[in-house]
PQR file with spaces between the fields and no chain letter, atoms N, CA, C, O and H, PARSE charges and radii, in Angstrom:
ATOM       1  N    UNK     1     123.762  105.468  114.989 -0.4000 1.5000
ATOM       2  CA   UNK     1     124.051  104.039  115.032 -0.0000 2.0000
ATOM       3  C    UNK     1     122.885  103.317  115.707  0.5500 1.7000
ATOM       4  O    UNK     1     121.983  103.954  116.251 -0.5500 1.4000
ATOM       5  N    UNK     2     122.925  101.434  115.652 -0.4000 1.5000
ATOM       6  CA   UNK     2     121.619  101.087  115.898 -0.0000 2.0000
ATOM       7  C    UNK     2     123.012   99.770  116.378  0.5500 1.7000
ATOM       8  O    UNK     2     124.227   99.580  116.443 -0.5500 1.4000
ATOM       9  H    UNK     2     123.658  100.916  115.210  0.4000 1.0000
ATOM      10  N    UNK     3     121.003   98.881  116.718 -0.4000 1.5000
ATOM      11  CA   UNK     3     121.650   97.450  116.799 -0.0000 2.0000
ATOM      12  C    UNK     3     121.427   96.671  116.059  0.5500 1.7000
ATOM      13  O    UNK     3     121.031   95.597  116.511 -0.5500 1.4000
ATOM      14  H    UNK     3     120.016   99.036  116.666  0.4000 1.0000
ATOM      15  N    UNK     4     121.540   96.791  114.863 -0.4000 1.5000
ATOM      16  CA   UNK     4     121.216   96.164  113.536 -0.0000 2.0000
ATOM      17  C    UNK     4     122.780   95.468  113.439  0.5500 1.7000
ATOM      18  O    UNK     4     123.781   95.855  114.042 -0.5500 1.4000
ATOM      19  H    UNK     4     121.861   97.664  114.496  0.4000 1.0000
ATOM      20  N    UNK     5     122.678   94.399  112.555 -0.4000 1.5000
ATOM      21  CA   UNK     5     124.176   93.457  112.545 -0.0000 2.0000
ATOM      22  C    UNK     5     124.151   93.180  111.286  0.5500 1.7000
ATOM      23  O    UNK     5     123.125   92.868  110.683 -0.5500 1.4000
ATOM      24  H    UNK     5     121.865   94.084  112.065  0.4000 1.0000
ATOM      25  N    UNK     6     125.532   93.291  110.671 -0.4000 1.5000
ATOM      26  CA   UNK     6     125.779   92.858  109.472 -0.0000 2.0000
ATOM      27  C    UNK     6     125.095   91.603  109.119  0.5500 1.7000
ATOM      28  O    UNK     6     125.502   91.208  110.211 -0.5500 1.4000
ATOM      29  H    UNK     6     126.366   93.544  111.161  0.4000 1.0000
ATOM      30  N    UNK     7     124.587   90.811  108.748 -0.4000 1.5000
ATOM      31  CA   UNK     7     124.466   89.542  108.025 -0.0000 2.0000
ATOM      32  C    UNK     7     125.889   88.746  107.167  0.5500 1.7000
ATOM      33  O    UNK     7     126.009   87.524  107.244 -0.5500 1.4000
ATOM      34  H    UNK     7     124.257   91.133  107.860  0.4000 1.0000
ATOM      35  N    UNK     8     126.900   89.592  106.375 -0.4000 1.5000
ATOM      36  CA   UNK     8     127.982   89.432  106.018 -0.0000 2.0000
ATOM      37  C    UNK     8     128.931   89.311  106.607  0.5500 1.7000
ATOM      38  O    UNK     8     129.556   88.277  106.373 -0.5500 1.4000
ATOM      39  H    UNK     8     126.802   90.585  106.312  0.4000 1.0000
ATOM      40  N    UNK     9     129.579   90.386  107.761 -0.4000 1.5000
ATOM      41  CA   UNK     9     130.636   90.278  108.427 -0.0000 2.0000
ATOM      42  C    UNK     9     130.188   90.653  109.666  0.5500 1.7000
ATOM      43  O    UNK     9     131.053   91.318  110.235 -0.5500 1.4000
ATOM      44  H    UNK     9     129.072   91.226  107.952  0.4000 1.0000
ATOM      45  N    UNK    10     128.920   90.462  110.503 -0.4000 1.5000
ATOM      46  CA   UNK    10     129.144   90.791  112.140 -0.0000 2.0000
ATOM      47  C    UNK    10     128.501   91.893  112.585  0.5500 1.7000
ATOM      48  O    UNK    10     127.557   92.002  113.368 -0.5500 1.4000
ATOM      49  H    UNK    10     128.218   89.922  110.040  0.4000 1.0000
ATOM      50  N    UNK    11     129.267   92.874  111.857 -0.4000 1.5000
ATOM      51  CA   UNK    11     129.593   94.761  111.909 -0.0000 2.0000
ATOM      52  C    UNK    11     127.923   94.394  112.899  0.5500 1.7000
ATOM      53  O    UNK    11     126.889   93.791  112.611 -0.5500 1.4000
ATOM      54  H    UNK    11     130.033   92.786  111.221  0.4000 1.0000
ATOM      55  N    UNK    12     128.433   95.156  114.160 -0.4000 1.5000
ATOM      56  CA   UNK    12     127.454   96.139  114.916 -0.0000 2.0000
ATOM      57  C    UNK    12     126.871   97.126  115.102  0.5500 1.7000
ATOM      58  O    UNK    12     127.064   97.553  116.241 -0.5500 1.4000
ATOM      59  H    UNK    12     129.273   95.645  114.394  0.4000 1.0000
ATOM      60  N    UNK    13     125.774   98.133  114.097 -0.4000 1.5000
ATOM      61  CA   UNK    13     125.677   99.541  114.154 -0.0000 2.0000
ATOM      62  C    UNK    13     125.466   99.653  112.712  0.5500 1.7000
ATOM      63  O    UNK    13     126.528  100.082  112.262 -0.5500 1.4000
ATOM      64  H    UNK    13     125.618   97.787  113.172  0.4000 1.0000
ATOM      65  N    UNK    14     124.692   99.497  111.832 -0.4000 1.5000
ATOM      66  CA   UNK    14     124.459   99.674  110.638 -0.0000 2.0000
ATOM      67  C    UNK    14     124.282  101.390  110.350  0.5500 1.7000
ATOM      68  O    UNK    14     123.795  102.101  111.228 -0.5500 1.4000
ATOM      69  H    UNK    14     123.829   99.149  112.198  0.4000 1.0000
ATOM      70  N    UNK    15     124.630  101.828  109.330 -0.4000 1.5000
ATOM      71  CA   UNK    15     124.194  103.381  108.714 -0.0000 2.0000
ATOM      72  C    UNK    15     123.036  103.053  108.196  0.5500 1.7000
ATOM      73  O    UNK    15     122.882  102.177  107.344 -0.5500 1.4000
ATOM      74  H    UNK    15     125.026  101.250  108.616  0.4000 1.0000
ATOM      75  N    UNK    16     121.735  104.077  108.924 -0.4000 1.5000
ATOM      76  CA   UNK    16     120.844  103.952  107.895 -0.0000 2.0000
ATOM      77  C    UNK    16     120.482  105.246  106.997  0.5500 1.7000
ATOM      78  O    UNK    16     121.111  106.302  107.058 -0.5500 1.4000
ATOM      79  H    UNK    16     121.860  104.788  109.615  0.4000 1.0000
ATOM      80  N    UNK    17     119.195  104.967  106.020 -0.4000 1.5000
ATOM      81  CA   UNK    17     119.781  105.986  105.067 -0.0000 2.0000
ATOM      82  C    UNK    17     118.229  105.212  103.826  0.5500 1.7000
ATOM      83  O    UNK    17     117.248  104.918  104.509 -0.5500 1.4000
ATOM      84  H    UNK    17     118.684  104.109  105.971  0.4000 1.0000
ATOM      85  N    UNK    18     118.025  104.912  102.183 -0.4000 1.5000
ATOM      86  CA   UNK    18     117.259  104.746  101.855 -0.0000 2.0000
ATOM      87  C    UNK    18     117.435  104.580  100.656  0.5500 1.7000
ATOM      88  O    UNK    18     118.521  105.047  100.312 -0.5500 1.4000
ATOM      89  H    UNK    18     118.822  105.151  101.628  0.4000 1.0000
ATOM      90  N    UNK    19     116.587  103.901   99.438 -0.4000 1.5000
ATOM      91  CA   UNK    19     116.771  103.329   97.994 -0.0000 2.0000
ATOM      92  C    UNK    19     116.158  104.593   97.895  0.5500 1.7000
ATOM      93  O    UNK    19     115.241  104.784   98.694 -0.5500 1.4000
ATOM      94  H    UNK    19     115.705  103.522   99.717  0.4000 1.0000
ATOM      95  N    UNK    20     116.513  105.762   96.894 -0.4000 1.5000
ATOM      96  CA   UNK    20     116.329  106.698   95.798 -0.0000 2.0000
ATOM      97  C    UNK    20     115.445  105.862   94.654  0.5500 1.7000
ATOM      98  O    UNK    20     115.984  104.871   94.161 -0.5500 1.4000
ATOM      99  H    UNK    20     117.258  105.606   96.245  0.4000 1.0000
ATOM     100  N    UNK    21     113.972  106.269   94.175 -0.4000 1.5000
ATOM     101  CA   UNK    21     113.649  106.099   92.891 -0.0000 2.0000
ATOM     102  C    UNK    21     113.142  107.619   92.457  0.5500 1.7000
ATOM     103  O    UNK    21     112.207  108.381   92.702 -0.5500 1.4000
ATOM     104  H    UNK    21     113.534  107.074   94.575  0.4000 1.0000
ATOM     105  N    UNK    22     114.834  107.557   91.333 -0.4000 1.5000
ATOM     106  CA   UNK    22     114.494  109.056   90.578 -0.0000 2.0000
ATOM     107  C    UNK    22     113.925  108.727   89.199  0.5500 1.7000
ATOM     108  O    UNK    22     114.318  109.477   88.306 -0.5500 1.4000
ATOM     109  H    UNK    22     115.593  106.937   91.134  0.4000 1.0000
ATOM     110  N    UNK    23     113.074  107.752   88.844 -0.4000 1.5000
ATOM     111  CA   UNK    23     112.492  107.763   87.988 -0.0000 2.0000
ATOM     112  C    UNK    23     111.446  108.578   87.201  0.5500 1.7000
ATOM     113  O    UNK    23     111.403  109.719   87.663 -0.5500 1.4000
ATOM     114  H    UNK    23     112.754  107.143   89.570  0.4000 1.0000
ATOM     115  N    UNK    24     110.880  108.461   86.527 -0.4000 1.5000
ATOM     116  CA   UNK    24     109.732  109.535   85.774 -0.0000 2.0000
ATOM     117  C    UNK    24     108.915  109.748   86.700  0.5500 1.7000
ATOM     118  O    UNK    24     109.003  108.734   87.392 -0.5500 1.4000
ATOM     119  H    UNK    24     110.914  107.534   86.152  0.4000 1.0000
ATOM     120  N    UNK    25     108.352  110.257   87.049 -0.4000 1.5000
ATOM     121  CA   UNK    25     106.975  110.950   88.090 -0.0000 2.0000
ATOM     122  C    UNK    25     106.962  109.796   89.131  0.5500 1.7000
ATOM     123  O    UNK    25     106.068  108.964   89.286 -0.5500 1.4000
ATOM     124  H    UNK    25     108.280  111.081   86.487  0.4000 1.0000
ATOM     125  N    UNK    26     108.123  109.912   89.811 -0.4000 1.5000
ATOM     126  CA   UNK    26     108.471  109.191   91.046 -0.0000 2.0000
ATOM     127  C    UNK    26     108.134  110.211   92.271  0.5500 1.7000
ATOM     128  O    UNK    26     107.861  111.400   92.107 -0.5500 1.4000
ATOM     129  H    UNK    26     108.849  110.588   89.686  0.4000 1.0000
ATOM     130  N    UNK    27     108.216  109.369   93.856 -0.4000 1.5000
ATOM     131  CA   UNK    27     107.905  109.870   94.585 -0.0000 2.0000
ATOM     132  C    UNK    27     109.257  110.013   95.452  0.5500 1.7000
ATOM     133  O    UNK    27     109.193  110.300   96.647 -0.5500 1.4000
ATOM     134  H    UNK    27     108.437  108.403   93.990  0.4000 1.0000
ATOM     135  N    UNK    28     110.304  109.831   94.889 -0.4000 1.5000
ATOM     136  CA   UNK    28     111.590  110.016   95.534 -0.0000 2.0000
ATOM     137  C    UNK    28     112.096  108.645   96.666  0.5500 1.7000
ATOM     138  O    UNK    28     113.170  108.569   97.263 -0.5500 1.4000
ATOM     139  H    UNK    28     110.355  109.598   93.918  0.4000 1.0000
ATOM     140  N    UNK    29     110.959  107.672   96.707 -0.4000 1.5000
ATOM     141  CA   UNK    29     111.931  106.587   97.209 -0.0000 2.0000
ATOM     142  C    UNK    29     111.070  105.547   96.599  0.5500 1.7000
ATOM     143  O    UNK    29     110.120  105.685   95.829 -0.5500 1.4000
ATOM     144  H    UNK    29     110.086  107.734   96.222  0.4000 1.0000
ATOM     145  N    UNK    30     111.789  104.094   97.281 -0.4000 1.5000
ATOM     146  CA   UNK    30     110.861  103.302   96.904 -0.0000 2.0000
ATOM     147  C    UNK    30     110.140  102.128   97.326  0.5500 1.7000
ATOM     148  O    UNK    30     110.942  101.578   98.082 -0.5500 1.4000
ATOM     149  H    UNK    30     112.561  103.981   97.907  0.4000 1.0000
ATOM     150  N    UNK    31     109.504  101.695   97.301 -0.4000 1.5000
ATOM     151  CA   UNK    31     108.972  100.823   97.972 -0.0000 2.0000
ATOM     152  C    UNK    31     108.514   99.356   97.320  0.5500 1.7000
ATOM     153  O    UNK    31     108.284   99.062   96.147 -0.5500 1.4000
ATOM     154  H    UNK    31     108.853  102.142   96.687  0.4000 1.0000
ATOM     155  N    UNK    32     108.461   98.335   98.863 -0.4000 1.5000
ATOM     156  CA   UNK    32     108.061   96.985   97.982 -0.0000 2.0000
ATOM     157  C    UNK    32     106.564   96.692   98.044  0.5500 1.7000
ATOM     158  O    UNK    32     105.594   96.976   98.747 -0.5500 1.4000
ATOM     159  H    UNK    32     108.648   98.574   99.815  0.4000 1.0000
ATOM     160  N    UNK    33     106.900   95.896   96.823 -0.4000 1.5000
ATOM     161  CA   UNK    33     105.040   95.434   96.585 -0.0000 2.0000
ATOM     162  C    UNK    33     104.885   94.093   96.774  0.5500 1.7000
ATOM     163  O    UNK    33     105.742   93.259   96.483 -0.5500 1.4000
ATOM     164  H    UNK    33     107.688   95.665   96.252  0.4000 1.0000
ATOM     165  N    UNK    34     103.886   93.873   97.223 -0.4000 1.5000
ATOM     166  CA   UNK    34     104.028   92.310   97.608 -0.0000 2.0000
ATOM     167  C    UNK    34     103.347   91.498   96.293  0.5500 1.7000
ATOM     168  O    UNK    34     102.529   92.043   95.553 -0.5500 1.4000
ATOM     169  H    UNK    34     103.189   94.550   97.459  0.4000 1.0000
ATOM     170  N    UNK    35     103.851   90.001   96.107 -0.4000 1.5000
ATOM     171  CA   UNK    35     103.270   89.132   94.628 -0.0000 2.0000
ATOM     172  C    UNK    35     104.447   89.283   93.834  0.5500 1.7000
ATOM     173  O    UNK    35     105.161   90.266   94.032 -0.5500 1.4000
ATOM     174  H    UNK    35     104.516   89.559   96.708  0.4000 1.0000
ATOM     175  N    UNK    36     104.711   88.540   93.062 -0.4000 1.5000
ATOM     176  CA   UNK    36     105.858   88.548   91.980 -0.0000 2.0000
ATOM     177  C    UNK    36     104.995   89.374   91.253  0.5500 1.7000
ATOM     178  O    UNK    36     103.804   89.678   91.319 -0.5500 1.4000
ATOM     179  H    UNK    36     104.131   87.741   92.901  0.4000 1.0000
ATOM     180  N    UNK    37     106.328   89.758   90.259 -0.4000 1.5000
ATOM     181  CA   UNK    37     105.947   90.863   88.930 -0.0000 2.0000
ATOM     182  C    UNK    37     105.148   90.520   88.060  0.5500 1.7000
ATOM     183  O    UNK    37     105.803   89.834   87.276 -0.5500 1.4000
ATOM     184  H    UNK    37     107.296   89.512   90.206  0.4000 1.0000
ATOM     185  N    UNK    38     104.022   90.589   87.687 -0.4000 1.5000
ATOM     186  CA   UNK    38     103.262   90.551   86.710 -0.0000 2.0000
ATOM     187  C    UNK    38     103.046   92.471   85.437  0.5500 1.7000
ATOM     188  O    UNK    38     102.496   93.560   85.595 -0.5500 1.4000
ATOM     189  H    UNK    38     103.490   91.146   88.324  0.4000 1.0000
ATOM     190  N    UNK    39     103.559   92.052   84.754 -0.4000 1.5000
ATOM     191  CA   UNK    39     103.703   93.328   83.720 -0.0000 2.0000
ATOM     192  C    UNK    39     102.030   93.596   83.042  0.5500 1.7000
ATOM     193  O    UNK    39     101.262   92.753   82.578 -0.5500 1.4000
ATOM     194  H    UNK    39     104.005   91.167   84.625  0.4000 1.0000
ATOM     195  N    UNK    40     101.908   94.560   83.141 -0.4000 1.5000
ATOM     196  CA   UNK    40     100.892   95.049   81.974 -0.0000 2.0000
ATOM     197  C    UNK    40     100.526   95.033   81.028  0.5500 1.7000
ATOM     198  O    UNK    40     101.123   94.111   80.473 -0.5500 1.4000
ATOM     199  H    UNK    40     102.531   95.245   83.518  0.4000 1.0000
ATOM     200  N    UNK    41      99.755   95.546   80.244 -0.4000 1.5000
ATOM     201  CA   UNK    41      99.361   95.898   78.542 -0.0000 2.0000
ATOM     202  C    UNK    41     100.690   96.667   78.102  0.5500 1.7000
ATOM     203  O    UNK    41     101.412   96.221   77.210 -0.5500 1.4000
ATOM     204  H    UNK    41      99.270   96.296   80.694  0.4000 1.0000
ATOM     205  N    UNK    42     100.966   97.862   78.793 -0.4000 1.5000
ATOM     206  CA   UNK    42     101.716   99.013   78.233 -0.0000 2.0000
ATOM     207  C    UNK    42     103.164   98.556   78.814  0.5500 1.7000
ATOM     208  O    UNK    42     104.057   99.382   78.628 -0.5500 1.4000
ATOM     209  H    UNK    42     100.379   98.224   79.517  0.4000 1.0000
ATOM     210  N    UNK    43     103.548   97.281   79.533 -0.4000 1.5000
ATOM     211  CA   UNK    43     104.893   96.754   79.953 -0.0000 2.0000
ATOM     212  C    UNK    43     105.317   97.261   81.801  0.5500 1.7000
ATOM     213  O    UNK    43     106.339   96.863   82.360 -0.5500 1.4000
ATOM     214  H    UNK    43     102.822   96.610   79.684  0.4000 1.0000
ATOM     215  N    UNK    44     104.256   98.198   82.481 -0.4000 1.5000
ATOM     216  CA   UNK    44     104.825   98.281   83.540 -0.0000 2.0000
ATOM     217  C    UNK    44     104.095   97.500   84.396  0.5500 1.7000
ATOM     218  O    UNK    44     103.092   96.899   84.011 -0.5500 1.4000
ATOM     219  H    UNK    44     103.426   98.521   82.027  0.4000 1.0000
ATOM     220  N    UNK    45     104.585   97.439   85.752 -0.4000 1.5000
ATOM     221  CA   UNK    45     103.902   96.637   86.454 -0.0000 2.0000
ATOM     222  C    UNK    45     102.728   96.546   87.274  0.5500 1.7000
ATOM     223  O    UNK    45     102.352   97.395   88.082 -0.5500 1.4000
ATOM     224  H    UNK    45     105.400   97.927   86.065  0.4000 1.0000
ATOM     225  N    UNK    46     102.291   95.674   87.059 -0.4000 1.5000
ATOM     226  CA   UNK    46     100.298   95.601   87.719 -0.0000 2.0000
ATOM     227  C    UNK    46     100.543   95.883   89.324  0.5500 1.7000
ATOM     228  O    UNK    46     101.262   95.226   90.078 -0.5500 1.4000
ATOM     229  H    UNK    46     102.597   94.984   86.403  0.4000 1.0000
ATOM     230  N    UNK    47      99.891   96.832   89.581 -0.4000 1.5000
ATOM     231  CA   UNK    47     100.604   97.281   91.477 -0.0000 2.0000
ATOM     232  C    UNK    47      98.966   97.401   91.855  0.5500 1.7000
ATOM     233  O    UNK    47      98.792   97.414   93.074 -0.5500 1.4000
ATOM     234  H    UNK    47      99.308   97.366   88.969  0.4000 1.0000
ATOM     235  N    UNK    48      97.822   97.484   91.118 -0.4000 1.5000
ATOM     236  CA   UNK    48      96.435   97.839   92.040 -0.0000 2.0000
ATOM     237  C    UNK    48      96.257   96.432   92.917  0.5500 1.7000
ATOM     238  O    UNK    48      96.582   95.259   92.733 -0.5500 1.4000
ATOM     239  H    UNK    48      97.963   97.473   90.128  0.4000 1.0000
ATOM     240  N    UNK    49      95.461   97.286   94.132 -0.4000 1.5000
ATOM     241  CA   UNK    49      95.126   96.051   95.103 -0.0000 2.0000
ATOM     242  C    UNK    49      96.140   95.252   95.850  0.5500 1.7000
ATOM     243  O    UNK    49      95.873   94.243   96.504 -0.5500 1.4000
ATOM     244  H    UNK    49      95.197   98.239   94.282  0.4000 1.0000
ATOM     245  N    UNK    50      97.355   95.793   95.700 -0.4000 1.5000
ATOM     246  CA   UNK    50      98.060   95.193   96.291 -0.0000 2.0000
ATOM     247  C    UNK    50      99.407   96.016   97.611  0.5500 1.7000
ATOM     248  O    UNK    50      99.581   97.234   97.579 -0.5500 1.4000
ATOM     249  H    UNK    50      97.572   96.612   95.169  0.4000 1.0000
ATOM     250  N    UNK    51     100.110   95.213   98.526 -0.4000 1.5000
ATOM     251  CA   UNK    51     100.200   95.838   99.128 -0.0000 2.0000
ATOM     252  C    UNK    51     101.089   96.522   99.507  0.5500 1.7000
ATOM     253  O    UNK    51     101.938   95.649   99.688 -0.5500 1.4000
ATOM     254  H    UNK    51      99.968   94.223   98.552  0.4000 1.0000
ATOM     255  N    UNK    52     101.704   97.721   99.855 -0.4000 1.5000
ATOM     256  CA   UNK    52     102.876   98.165   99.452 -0.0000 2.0000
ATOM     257  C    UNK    52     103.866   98.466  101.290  0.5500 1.7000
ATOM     258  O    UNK    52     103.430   98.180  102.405 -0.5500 1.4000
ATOM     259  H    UNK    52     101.014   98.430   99.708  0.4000 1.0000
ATOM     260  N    UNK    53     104.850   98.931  101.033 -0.4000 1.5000
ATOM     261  CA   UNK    53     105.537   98.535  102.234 -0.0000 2.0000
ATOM     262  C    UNK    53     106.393   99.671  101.832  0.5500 1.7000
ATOM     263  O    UNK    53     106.483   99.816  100.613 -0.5500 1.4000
ATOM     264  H    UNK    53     105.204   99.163  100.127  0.4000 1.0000
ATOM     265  N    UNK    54     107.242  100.770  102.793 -0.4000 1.5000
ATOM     266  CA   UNK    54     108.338  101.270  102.806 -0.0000 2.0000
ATOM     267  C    UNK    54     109.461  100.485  102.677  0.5500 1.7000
ATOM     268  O    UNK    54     109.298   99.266  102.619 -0.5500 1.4000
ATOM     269  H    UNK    54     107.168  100.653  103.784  0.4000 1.0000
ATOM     270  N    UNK    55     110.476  100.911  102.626 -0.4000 1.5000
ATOM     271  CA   UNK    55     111.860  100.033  102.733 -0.0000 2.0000
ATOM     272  C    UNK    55     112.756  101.001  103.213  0.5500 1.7000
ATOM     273  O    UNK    55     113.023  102.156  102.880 -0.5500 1.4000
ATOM     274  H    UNK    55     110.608  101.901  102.673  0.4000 1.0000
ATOM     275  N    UNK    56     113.275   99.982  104.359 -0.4000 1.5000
ATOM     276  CA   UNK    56     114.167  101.137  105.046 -0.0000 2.0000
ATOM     277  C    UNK    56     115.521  100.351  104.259  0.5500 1.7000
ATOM     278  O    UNK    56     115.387   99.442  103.440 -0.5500 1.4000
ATOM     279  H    UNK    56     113.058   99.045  104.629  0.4000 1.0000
ATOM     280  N    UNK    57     116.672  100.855  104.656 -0.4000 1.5000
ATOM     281  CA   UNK    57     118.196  100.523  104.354 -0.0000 2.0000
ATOM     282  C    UNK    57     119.021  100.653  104.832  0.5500 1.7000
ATOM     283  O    UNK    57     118.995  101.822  105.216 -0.5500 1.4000
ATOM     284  H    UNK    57     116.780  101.593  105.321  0.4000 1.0000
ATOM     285  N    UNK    58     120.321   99.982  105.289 -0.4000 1.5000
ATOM     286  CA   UNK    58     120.756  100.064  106.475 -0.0000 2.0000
ATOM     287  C    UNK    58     122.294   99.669  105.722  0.5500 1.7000
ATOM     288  O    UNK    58     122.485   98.653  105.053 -0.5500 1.4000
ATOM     289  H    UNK    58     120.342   99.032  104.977  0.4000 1.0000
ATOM     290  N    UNK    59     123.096  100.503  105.950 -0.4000 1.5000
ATOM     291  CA   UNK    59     124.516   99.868  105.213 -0.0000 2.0000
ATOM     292  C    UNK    59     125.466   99.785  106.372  0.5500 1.7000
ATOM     293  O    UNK    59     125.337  100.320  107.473 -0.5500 1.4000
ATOM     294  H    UNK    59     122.941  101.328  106.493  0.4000 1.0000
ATOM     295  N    UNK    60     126.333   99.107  105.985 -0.4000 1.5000
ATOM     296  CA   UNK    60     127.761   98.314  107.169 -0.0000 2.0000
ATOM     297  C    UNK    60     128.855   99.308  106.838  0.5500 1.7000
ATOM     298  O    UNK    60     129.311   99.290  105.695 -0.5500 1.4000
ATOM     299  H    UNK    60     126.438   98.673  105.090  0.4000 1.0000
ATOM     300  N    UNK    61     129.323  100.177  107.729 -0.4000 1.5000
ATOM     301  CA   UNK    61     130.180  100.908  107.361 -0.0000 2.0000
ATOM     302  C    UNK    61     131.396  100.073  107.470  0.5500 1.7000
ATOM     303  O    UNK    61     132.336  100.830  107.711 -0.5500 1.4000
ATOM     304  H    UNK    61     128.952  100.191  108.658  0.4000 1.0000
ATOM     305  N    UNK    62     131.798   98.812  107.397 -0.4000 1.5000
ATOM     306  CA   UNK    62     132.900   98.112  107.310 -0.0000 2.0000
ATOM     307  C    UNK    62     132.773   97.554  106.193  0.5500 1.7000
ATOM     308  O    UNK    62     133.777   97.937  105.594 -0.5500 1.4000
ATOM     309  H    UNK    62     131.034   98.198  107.202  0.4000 1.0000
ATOM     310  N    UNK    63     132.137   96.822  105.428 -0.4000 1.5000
ATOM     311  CA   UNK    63     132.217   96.112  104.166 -0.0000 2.0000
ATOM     312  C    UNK    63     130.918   96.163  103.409  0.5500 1.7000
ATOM     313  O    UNK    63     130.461   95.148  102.883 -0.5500 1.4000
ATOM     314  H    UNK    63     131.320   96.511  105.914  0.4000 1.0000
ATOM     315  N    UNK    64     130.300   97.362  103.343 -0.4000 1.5000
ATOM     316  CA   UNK    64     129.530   97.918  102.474 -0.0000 2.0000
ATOM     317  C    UNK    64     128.274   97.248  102.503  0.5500 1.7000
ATOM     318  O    UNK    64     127.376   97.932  102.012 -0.5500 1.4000
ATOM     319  H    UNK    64     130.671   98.186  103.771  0.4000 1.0000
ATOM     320  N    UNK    65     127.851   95.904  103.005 -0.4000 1.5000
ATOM     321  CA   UNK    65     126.622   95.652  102.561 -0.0000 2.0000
ATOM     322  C    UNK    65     125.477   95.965  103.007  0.5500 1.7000
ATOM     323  O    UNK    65     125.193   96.049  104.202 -0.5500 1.4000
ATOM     324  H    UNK    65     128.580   95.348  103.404  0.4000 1.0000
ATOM     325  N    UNK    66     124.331   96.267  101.574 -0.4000 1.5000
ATOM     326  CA   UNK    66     122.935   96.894  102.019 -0.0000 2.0000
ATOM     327  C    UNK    66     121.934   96.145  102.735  0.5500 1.7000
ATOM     328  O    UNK    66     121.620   95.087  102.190 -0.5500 1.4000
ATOM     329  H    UNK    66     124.562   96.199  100.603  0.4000 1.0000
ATOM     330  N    UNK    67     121.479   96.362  103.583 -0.4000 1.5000
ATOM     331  CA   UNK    67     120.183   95.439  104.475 -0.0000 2.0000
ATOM     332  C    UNK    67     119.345   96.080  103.953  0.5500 1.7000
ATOM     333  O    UNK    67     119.518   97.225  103.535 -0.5500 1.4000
ATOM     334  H    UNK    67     121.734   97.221  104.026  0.4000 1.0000
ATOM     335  N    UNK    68     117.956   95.235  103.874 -0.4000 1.5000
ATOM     336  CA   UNK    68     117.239   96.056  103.235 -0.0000 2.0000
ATOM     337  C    UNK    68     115.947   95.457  104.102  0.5500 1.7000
ATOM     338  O    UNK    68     115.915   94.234  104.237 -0.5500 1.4000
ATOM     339  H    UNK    68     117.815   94.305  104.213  0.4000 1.0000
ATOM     340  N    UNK    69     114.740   96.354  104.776 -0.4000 1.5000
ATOM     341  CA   UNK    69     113.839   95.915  105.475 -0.0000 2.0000
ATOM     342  C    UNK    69     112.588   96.482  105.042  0.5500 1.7000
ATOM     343  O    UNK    69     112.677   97.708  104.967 -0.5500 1.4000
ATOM     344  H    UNK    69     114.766   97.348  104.667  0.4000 1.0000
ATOM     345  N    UNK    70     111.325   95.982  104.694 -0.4000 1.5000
ATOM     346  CA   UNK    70     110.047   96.022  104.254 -0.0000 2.0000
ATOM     347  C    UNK    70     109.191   96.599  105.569  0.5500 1.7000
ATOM     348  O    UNK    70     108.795   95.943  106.533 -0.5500 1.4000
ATOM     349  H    UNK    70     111.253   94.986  104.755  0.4000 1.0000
ATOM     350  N    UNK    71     109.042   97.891  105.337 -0.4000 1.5000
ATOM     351  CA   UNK    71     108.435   98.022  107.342 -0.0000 2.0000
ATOM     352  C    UNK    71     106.955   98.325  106.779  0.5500 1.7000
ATOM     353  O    UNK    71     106.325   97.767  105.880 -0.5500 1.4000
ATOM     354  H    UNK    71     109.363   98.424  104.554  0.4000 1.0000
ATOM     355  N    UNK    72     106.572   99.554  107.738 -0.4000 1.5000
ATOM     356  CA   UNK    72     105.123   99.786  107.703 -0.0000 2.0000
ATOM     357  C    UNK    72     104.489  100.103  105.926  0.5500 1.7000
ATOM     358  O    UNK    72     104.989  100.446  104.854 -0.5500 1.4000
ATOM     359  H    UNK    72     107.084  100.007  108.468  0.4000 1.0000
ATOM     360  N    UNK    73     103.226   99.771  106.408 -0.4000 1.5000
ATOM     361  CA   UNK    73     102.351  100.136  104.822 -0.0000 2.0000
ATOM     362  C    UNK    73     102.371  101.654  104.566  0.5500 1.7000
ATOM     363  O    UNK    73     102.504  102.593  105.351 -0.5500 1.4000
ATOM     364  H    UNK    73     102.820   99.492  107.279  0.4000 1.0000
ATOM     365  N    UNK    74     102.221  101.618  103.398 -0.4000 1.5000
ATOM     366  CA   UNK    74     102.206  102.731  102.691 -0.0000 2.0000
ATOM     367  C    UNK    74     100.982  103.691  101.903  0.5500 1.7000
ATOM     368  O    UNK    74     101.296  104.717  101.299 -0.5500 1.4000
ATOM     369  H    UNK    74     102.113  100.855  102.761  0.4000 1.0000
């Protein structure tokens, strides 16, 4: 447990824990990129040069909702 607080209902003590990307030749989690989405030639998204961030996750064991926080670079 932490001192993280619901945003929804209060809850004191968030579960933390993490977004899964089991996608094709993924690295098993996932992370944010900073800039809106700009897509490619081949449809995925343009990620060079730019900057990427872990994401931690933090759920409310009272009414389920996910927090979601952008921490250190990657």
């Amino acid at each position: 447990m932490n001192s993280h607080t619901c945003t929804q209902c209060s809850t004191v003590g968030l579960v933390e824990g993490f977004v899964e990307d089991a996608g094709q030749n993924s690295r098993g989690y996932a992370r944010w990129i900073e800039g809106a989405l700009e897509r490619g030639i081949l449809g995925g998204a343009k990620r060079m040069g730019r900057r990427r961030r872990q994401i931690e996750a933090f759920r409310c064991p009272k009414c389920g909702h996910l927090e979601l926080f952008a921490t250190g670079e990657v």
